[in-house]
C-alpha positions in Angstrom: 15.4 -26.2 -44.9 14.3 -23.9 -47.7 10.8 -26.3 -47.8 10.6 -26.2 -44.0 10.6 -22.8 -44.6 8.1 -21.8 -47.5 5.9 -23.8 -45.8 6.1 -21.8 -42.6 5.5 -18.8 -44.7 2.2 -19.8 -46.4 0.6 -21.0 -43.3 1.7 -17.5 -42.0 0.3 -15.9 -45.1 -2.8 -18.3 -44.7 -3.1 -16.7 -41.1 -3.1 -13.4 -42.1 -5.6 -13.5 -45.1 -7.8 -15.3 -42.6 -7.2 -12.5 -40.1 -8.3 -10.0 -43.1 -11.5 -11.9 -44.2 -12.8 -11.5 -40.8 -12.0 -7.7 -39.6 -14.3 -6.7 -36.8 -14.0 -10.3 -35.6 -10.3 -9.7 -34.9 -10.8 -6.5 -33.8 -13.4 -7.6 -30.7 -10.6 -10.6 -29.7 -7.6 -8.2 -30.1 -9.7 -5.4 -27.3 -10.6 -8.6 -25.2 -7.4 -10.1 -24.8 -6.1 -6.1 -24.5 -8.5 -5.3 -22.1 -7.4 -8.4 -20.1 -3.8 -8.1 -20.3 -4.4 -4.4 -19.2 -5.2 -4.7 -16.2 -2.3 -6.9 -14.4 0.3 -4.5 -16.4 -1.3 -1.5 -14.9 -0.7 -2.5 -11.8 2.8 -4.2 -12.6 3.5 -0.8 -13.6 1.9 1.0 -11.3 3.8 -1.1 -8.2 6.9 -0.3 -10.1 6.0 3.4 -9.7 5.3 3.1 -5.8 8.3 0.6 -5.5 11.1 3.6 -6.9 9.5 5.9 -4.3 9.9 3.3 -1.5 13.3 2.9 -2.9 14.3 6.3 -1.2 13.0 5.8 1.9 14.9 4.1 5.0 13.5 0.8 4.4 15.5 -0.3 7.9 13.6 1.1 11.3 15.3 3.9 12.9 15.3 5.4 16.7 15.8 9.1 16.9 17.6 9.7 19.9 16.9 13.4 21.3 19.3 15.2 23.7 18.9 17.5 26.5 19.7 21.2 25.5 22.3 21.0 29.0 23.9 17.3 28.2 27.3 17.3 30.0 30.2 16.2 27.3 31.0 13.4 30.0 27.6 12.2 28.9 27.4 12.9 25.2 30.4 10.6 24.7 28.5 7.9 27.2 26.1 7.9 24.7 28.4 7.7 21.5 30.3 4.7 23.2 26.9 3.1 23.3 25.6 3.6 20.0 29.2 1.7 18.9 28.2 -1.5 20.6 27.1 -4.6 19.1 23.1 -4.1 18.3 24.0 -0.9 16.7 24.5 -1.1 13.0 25.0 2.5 12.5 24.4 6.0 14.3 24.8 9.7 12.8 24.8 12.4 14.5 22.5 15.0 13.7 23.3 18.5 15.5 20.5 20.9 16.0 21.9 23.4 12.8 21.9 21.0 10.4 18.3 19.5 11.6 17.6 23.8 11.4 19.1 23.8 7.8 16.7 20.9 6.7 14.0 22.2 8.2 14.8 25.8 6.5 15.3 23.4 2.9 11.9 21.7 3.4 8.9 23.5 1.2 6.4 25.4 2.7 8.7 25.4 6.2 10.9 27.9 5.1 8.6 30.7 6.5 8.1 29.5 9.7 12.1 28.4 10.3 13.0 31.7 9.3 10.6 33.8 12.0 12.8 31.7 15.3 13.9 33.9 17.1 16.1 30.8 18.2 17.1 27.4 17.2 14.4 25.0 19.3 15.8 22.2 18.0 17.6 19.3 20.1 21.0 17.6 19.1 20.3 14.0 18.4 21.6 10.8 17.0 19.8 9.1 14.3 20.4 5.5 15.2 19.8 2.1 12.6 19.9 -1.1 15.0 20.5 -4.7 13.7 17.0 -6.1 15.0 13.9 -5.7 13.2 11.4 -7.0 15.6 9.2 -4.8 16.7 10.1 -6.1 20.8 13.5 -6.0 19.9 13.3 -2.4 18.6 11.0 -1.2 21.2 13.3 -2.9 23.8 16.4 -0.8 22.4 14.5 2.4 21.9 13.9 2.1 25.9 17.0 1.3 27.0 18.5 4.6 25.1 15.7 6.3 26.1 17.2 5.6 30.1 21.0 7.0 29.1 21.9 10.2 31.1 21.2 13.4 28.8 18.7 11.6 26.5 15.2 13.9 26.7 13.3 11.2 24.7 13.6 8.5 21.8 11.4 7.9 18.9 10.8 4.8 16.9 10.9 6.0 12.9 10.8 4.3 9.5 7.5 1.8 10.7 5.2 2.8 8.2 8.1 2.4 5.3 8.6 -0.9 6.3 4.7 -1.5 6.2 5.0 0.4 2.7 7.9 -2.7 1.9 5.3 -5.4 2.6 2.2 -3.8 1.1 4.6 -3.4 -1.9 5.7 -7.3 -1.3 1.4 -8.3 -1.4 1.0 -6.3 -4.2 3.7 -7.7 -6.2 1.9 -11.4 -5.5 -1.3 -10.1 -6.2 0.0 -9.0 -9.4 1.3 -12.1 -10.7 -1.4 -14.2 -9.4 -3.8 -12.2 -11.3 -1.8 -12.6 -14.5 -1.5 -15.8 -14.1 -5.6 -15.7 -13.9 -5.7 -13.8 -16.9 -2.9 -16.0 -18.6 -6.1 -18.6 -18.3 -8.3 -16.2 -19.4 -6.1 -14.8 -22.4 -6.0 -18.8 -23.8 -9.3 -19.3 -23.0 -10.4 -16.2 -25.6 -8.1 -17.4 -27.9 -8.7 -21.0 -28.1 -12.6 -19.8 -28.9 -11.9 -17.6 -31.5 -10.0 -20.4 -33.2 -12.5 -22.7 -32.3 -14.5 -20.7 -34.7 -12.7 -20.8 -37.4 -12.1 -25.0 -37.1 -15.6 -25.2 -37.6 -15.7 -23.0 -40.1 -13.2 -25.3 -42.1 -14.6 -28.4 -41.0 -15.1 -30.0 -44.4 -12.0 -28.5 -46.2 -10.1 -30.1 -43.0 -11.6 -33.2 -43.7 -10.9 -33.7 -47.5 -6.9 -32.7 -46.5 -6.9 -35.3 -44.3 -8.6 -37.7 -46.6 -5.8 -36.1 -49.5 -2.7 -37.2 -46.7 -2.8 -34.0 -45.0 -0.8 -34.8 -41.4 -2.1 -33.0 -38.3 0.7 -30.8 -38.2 0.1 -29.4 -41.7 -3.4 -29.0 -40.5 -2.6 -27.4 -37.5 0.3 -24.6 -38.2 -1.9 -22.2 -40.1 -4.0 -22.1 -37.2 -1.1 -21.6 -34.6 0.2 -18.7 -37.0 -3.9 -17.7 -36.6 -3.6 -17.8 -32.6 0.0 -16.4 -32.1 -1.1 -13.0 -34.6 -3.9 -12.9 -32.5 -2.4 -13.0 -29.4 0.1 -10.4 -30.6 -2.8 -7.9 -31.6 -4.0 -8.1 -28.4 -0.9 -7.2 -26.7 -0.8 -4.3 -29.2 -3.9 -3.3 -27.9 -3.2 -4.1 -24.4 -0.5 -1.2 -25.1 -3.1 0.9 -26.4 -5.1 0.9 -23.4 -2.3 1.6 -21.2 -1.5 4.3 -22.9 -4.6 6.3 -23.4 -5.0 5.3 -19.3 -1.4 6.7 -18.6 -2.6 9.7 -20.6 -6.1 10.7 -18.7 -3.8 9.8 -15.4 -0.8 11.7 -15.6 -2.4 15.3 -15.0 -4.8 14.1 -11.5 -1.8 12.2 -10.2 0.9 14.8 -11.2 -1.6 17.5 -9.4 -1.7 15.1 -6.2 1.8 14.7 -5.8 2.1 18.5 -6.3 0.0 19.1 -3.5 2.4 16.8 -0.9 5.7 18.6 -2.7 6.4 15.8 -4.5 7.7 15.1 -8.4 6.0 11.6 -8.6 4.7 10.8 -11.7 3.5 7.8 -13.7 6.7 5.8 -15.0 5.7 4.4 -18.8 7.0 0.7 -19.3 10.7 0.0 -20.7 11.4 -1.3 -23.8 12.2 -4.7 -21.8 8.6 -4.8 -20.5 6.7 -4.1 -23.7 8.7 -6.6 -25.4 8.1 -9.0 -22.7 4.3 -8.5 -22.9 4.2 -9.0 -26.6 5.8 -12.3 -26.0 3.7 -13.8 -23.7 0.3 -12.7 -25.5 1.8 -14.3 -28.8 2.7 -17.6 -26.6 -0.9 -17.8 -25.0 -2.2 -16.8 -27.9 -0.5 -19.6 -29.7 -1.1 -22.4 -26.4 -4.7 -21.3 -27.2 -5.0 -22.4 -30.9 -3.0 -25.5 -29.9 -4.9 -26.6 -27.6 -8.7 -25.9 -29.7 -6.8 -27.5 -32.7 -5.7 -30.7 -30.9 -8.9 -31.5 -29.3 -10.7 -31.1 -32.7 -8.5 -33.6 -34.2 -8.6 -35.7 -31.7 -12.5 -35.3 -31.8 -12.7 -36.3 -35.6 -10.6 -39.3 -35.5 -13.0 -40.9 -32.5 -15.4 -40.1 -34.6 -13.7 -41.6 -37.5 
């Protein structure tokens, strides 16, 4: 074990001190692999953003049922005993103060609430039905829409569940661009290691001739691909955050202007950790890969 172990350490060492000899070299694959990891984790994190705002908004379509200002009682509890049946999964009712109160409580409406003279408002029910169809719901919003004291019904919540599954694309999107870049991250990797094989060509050669395996050969290298994989992610996080930081103001100053407090959401602990990881694995599937087909290479040509 304690062998196993020195061993890992001087091919580590080896890595680094290979890493060091070349500095603007590493610094050119570390902001290509950052540049390319970048871009799916803005949007990862950007689709997180959105998907918190989504998160409080009725998902589920709604049907505002409006009353008549003159609805007989007789047919105000017709309409309650309806909204209990079957298709309903739930109904609130929504008197004309409280819809008054939230209007009053809503920014730049306070002004205008305040100069009514009266409440224009209309009692209504606020109803969430089981189907999601768009028939099915369109079906149900008429056949409320024909109850006695009912002035008029109105489909909401449509564009929230088109916000669901533009955030559901998005999130697919996402991943198969990583996944694209996953390619692209091994791909830089494997050449800058490619690099330094045939840099070392000839002192590979005499430690294989010496009864060097291809392992011993090898694990310096994967050290050399997995630190450079890791750099990259460090830069990766770099990018993100001078991006989050030329952002925040413009985006900030938007949702001001629709009386909102969204802003930018940086990445958890979880996520950055998770990042790191996988640019270390592809950088590491990268040198494997370059190193095993230049062995395999040499002993055909052998």
């Amino acid at each position: 074990m304690i062998g196993w172990l020195r061993h890992q350490t001087q091919a580590l060492l080896a890595a680094q001190r290979r890493l060091l000899a070349q500095p603007v070299a590493t610094l050119l694959a570390a902001l290509a692999m950052g540049v390319a990891v970048s871009l799916p984790s803005a949007l990862y994190l950007g689709l997180g953003t959105l998907n918190r705002l989504a998160g409080n908004l009725p998902a589920s379509p709604e049907i505002s049922v409006f009353l008549d200002g003159d609805t007989a009682a007789a047919d105000r509890a017709a309409i309650a005993t309806r909204l209990k049946q079957s298709d309903i999964a739930q109904a609130r009712y929504v008197p004309k103060e409280e819809a008054l109160a939230t209007l009053s409580a809503a920014q730049d409406l306070a002004d205008i609430a305040a100069g009514l003279a009266q409440n224009p408002l209309p009692d209504a029910w606020v109803v969430r039905p089981h189907a999601s169809s768009r028939e099915q719901l369109d079906r149900l919003a008429l056949d409320l829409d024909k109850l006695p004291g009912v002035a008029e019904t109105h489909l909401d919540s449509q564009w929230a569940g088109r916000l669901q599954a533009a955030l559901a694309l998005g999130r697919t999107v996402v991943w198969v661009l990583a996944g694209l870049f996953a390619i692209a991250l091994t791909a830089i990797s494997g050449n800058a290691i490619r690099a330094q094989v045939l840099a070392r060509h000839n002192e590979i050669q005499i430690s294989r001739l010496i009864g060097a395996t291809d392992r011993h050969i090898r694990r310096p290298f994967l050290y050399l691909g997995a630190l450079q994989g890791l750099l990259g992610g460090l830069a990766a996080g770099v990018v993100l955050a001078v991006v989050g930081v030329i952002l925040r103001a413009p985006v900030e100053r938007l949702a001001a202007l629709y009386g909102s407090s969204f802003h930018l959401l940086p990445p958890t602990v979880i996520e950055i950790v998770g990042v790191l990881g996988l640019t270390t694995l592809f950088g590491w599937l990268g040198a494997w890969l370059t190193v095993s087909r230049t062995l395999r290479l040499a002993d055909s040509a052998a």
